[in-house]
N, C-alpha and C positions, 0 to 999 in steps of 0.2 A: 376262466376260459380254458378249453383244452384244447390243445393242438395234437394232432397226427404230423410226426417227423416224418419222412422218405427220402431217399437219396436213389441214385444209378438207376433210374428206371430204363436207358437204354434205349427207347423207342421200341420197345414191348408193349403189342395191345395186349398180348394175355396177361401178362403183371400188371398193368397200366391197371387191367380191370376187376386186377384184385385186390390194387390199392385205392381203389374209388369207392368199391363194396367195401372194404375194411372203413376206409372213410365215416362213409354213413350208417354202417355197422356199430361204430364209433362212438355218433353221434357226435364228431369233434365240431370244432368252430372254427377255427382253422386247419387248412392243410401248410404246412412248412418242405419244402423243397429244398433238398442241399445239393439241387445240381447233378448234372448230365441227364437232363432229359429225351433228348428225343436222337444223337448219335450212339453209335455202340462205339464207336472208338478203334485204333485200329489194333490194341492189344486185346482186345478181347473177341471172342467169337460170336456170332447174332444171336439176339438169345429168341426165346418161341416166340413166336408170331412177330417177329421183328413189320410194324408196320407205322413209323413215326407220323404220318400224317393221320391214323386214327388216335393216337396219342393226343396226339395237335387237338382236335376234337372235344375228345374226353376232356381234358385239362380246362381247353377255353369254357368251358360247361361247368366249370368249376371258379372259374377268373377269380369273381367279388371272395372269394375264402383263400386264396391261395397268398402264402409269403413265400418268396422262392429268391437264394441266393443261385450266382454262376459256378458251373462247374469249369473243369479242364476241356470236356467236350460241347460247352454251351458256345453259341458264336452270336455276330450280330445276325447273322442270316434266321439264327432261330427266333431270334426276338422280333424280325421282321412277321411271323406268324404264332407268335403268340399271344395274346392278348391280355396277360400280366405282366409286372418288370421280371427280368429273369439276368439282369448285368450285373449288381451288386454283388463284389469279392464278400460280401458278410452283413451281416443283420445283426444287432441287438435284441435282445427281449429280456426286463426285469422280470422275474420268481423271487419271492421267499428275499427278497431283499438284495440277492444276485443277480449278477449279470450271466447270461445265456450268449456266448459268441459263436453264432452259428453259421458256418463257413461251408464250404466244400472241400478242403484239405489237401488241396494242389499248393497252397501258399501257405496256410497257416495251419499247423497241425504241431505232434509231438514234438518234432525235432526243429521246427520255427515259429514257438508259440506266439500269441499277441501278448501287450502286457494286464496279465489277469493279478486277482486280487484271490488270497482264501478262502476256500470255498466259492468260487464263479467257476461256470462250467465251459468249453473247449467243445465244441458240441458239430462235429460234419458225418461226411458219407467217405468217398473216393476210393478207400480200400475195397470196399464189400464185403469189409467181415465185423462185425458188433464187438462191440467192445467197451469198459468202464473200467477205468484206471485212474485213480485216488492218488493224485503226486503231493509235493512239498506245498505246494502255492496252488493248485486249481484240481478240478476233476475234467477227465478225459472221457470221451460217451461219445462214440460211433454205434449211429442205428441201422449201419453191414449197407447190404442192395433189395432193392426191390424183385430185380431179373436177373441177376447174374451173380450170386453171392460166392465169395472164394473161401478157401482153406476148411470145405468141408462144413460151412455156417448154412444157418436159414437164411430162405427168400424173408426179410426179414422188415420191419418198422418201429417207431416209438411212438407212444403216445405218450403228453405232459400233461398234468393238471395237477395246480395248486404245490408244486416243486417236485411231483413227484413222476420221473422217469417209470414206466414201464416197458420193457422192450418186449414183441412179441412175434410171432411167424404170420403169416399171410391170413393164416385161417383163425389169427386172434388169441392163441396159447400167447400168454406170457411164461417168457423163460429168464430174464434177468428183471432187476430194477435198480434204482439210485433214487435215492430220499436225501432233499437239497435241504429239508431240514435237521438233518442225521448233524450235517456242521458245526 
């Protein structure tokens, strides 16, 4: 199975709809969502086409593929028009014999991790900036923002399959990865 990650889309149709083309560009089987989908929040500025109810749209057009944890920015009022779950602080998924705790990083992130095991991966959005960091006891794998990426990173996503991270920019370049069998 491959999954396409995403995180901070923001309620950006223009990203919204380059993470839908990357999607099926993809050819993934799932879409993974790590939250804040359809507010910008109030530290950050709108990002293009800020337009959440065509978001709402796009997304529900996708529902039966989509695994999506809560962000800081998700509420009940979104879930009232969404038509996947979007509440859960976090999701599991096994690879390669690990565990995949894929979060939004308001709760559980570097400095409050959950309790992982060697080689299991730590795996959200909420920064906006991409990231993999290889610690004592887990690997850390931020796949940045969809709309509004910080500290100079790519509009950015992850694809998985078969344990193998690739991260790459909007238009599909990969520029990092992490191999869960490298362990």
């Amino acid at each position: 199975m491959k999954f396409l990650i995403a995180s901070d889309i923001h309620g950006s149709e223009y990203f919204c709809t380059k993470l839908v083309d990357a999607f099926h560009r993809e050819k993934a089987d799932k879409l993974l969502l790590l939250g804040d989908l359809l507010y910008h929040g109030p530290r950050n500025d709108l990002p293009d086409v800020y337009a959440p109810k065509k978001v709402i749209d796009m997304l529900n057009g996708l529902r039966d593929k989509i695994f999506c944890v809560r962000g800081n920015c998700d509420c009940e009022v979104d879930q009232m028009v969404l038509n996947f779950p979007i509440m859960a602080d976090y999701g599991l998924i096994e690879q390669c014999g690990k565990t995949i705790f894929a979060t939004h990083g308001h709760r559980y992130n570097l400095d409050n991790p959950p309790l992982l095991n060697k080689g299991d991966v730590l795996l959200h959005g909420h920064t906006h900036v991409p990231a993999k960091i290889v610690t004592n006891t887990f690997v850390y794998i931020n796949c940045g923002s969809v709309s509004i990426p910080k500290q100079n990173s790519r509009h950015s996503y992850l694809t998985l399959e078969n344990g193998l991270f690739l991260f790459k920019d909007l238009d599909g370049e990969v520029f990092d990865s992490y191999d869960m069998k490298q362990d």
